[in-house]
C-alpha positions as CSV (number, residue, x, y, z in Angstrom):
1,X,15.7,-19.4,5.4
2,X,16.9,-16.7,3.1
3,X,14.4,-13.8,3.5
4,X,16.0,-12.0,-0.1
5,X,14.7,-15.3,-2.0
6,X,10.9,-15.3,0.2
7,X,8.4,-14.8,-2.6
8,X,5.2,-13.8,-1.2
9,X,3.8,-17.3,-1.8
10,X,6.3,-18.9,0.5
11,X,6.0,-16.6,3.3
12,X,2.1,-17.0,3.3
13,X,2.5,-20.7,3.4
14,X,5.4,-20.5,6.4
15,X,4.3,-22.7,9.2
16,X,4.2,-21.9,12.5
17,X,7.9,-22.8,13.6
18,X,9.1,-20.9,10.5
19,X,7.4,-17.8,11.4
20,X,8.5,-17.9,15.1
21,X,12.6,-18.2,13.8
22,X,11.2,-15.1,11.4
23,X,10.4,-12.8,13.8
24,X,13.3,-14.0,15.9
25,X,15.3,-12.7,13.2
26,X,13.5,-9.7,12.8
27,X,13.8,-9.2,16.1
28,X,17.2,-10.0,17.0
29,X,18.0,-7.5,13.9
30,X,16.1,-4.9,14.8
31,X,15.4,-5.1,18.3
32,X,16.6,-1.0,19.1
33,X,13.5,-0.3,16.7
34,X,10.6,-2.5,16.6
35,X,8.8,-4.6,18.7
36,X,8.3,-8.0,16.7
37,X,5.5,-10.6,17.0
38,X,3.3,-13.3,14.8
39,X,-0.8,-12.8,14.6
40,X,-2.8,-14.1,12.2
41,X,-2.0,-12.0,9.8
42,X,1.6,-12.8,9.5
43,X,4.7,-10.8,11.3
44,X,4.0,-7.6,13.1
45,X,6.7,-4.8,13.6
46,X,5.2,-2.0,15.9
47,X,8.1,1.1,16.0
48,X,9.0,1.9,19.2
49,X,8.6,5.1,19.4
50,X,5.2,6.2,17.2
51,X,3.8,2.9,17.9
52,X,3.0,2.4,13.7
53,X,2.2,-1.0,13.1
54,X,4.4,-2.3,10.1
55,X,3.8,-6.1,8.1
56,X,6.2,-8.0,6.1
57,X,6.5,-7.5,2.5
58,X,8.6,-10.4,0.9
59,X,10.4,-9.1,-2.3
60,X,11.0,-10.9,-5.4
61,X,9.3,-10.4,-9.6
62,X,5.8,-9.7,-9.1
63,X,2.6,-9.0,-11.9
64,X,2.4,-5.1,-12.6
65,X,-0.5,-3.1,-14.7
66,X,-3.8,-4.0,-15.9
67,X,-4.2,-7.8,-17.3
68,X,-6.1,-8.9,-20.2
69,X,-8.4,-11.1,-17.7
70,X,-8.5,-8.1,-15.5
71,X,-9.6,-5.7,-18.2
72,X,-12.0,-8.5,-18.8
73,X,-13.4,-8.2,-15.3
74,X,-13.7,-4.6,-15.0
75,X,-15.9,-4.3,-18.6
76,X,-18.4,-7.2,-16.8
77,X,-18.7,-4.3,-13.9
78,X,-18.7,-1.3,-16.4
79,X,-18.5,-1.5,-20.4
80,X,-17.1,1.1,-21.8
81,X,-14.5,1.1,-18.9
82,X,-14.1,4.1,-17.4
83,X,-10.5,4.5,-17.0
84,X,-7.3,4.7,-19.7
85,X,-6.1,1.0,-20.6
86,X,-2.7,2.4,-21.5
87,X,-1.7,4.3,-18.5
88,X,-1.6,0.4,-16.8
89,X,0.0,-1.1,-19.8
90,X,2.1,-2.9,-21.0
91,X,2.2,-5.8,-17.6
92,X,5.1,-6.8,-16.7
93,X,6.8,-8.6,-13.5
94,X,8.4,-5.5,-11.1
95,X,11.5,-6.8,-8.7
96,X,11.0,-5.6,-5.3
97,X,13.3,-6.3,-2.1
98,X,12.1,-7.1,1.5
99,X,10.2,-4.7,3.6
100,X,8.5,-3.4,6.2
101,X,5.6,-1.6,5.3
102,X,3.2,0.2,7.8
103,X,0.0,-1.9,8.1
104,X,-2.3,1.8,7.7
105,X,-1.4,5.1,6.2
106,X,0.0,7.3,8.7
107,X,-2.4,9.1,11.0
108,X,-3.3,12.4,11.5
109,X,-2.0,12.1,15.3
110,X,1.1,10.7,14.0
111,X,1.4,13.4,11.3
112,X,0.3,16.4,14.0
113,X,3.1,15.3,16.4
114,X,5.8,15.1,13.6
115,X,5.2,18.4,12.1
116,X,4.0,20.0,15.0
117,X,0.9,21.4,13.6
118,X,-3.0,21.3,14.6
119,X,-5.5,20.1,12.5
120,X,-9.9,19.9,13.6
121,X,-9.5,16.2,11.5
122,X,-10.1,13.3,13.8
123,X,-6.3,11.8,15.2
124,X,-7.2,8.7,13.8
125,X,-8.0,9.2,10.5
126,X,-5.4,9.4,7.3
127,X,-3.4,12.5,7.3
128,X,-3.6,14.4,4.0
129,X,0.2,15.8,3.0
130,X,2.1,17.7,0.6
131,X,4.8,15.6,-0.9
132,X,7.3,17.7,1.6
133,X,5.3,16.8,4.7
134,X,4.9,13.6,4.1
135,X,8.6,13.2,3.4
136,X,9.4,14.6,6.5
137,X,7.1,12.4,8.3
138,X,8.9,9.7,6.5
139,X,12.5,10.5,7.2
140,X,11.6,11.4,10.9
141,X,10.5,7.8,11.8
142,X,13.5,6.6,9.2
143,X,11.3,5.8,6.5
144,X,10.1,6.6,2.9
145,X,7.6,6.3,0.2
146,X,6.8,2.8,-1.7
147,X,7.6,3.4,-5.2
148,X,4.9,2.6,-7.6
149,X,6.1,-1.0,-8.5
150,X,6.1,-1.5,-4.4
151,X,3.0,0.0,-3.7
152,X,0.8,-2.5,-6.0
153,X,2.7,-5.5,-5.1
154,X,1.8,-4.4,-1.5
155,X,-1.8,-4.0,-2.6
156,X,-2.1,-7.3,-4.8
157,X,-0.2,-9.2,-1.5
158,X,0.4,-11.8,-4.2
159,X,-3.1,-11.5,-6.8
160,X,-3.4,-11.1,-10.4
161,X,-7.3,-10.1,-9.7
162,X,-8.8,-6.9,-10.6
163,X,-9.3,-6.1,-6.7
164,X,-7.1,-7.6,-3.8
165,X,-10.4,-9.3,-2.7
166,X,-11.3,-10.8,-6.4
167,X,-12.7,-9.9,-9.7
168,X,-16.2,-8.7,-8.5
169,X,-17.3,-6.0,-6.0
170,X,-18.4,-6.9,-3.1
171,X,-22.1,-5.5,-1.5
172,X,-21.9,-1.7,0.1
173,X,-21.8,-3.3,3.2
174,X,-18.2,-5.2,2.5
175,X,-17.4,-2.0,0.9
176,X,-18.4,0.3,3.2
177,X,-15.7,-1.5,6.0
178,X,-12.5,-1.1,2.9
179,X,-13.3,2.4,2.5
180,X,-13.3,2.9,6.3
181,X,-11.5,6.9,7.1
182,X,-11.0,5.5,11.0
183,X,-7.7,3.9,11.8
184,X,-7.3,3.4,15.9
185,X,-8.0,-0.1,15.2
186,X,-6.1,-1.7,11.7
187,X,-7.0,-5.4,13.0
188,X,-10.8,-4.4,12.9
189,X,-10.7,-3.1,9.0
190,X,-10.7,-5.9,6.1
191,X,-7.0,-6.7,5.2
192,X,-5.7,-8.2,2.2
193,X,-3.9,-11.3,2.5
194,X,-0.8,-9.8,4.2
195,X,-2.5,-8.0,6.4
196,X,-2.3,-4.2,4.7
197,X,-5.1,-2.3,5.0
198,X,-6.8,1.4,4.6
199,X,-5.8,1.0,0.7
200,X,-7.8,3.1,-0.8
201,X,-7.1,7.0,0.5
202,X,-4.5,7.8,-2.6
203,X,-1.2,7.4,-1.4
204,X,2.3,9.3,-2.4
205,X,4.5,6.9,-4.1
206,X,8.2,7.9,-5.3
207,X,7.8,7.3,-8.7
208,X,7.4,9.8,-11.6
209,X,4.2,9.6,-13.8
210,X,4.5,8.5,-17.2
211,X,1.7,7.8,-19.2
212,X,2.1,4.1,-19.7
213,X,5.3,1.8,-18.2
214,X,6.8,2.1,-21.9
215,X,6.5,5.5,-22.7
216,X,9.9,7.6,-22.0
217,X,8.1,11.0,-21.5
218,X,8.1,11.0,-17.9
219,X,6.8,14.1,-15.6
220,X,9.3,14.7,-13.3
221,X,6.8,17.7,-11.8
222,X,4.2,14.9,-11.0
223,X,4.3,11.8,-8.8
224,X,2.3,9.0,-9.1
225,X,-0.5,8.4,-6.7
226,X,-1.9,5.1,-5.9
227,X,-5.5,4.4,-4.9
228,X,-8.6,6.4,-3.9
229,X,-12.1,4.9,-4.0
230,X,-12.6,6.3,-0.2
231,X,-12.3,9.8,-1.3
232,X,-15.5,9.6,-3.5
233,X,-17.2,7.0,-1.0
234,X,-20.4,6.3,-1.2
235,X,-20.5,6.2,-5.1
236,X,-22.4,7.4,-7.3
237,X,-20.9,6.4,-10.6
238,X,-17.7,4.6,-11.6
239,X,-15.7,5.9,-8.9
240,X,-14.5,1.3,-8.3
241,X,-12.3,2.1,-10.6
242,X,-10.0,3.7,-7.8
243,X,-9.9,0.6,-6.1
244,X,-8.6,-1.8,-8.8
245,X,-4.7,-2.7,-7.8
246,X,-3.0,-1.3,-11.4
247,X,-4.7,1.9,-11.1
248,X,-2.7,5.3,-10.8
249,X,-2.8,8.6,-11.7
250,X,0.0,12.1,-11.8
251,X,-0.6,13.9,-8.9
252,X,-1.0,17.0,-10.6
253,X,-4.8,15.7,-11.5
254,X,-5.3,16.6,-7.2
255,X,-6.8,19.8,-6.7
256,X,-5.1,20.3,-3.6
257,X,-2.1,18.3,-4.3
258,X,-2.3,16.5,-0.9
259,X,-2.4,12.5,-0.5
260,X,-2.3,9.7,1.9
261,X,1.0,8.3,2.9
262,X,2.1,4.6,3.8
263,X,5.7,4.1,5.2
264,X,8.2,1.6,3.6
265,X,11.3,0.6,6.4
266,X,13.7,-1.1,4.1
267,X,15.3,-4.5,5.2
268,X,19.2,-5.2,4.5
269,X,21.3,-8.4,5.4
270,X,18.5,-10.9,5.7
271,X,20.3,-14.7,5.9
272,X,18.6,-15.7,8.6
């Protein structure tokens, strides 16, 4: 088993006996850092020392940006579309390697005790950083940011759908648990198919905006930020369109210039 060469496709059709001699090799890898086990939702890497639940992201060339069957999708929902075609154009298939990426965004607990600050927002909510903060968090617990490409083949877990949970939206009721601000619990929120969940807080990535994947203006005073239906949850417009997987958006749009932020743990020497 050659974790470099897992697509997500073969690691979500593992059997049982294949992800026991995974996590042994997680494990036996890792085993000063994370605690390592198998649920149903696939590996679980808990850090020792914050307690953040990470899953397994298998690398390989994944779909990137806006489809044409996706556009298609989103103008059944809403026609005109509310949202710029181009900025999630042209698709393409984005190489990623193996990680570990933590299950939620990081908490405001976990934040608080990092930085050393207080905050009135509920510990178990998302904690809403500047880039610098969250960077700190990040490199305190050994981490970083997903870049862009990362970060949506995190949130497809292997889809080419408009949504990680299909083409169509779900009633309030469905939606109301995916835009879910209370994180004590990740295995009682809706997941996508490799377990991630909370996606939809906008989250720091490392990449630089541009306004489409060809263009070679980039804004190096402006990272992109992925997702954010929650923020505007309940909805009274066209807000869904913060939930589709290809959407992003510069940063510099926030008024506050604070985001959600989801830990990547990168994984080297995997021949296991």
């Amino acid at each position: 088993m050659d974790i470099s060469r897992m697509t997500i496709d073969d690691y979500t059709n593992l059997s049982s006996e294949q992800l026991e001699k995974l996590r042994k090799a997680i494990r036996n890898e890792y085993k000063t850092l994370f605690e390592v086990s198998v649920d149903h939702r696939g590996i679980l890497a808990v850090h020792q020392t914050s307690n953040i639940r990470f899953r397994l992201l298998p690398g390989g060339k994944y779909h990137i940006g806006l489809s044409s069957s996706e556009e298609e999708a989103a103008r059944r929902i809403a026609d005109p579309f509310p949202a710029t075609v181009e900025e999630m154009r042209p698709v393409f298939r984005g190489f990623i390697n193996p990680l570990l990426v933590s299950e939620v965004p990081v908490t405001s607990h976990v934040a608080r005790t990092i930085l050393n600050t207080e905050t009135a927002i509920n510990d178990w909510n998302p904690a809403w950083l500047a880039e610098a903060e969250g960077r700190q968090v990040a490199k305190a617990l050994g981490c970083r940011f997903l870049d862009e490409v990362e970060w949506e083949t995190m949130c497809r877990a292997g889809t080419t759908t408009l949504f990680p949970f299909g083409d169509e939206l779900p009633d309030d009721e469905v939606l109301e648990r995916w835009m879910a601000y209370e994180l004590s619990d990740p295995m009682a929120l809706p997941a996508n198919k490799l377990g991630f969940a909370g996606l939809y807080f906008g989250e720091w990535t490392n990449s630089f905006f541009r306004s489409s994947y060809q263009s070679r203006v980039t804004d190096f005073g402006s990272r992109v930020v992925r997702g954010g239906g929650a923020h505007f949850w309940p909805w009274q417009d066209d807000e869904w369109v913060w939930c589709m997987s290809a959407v992003r958006m510069p940063a510099s749009a926030l008024p506050e210039g604070r985001c959600a932020v989801r830990l990547a743990f990168d994984l080297f020497r995997w021949h296991t």
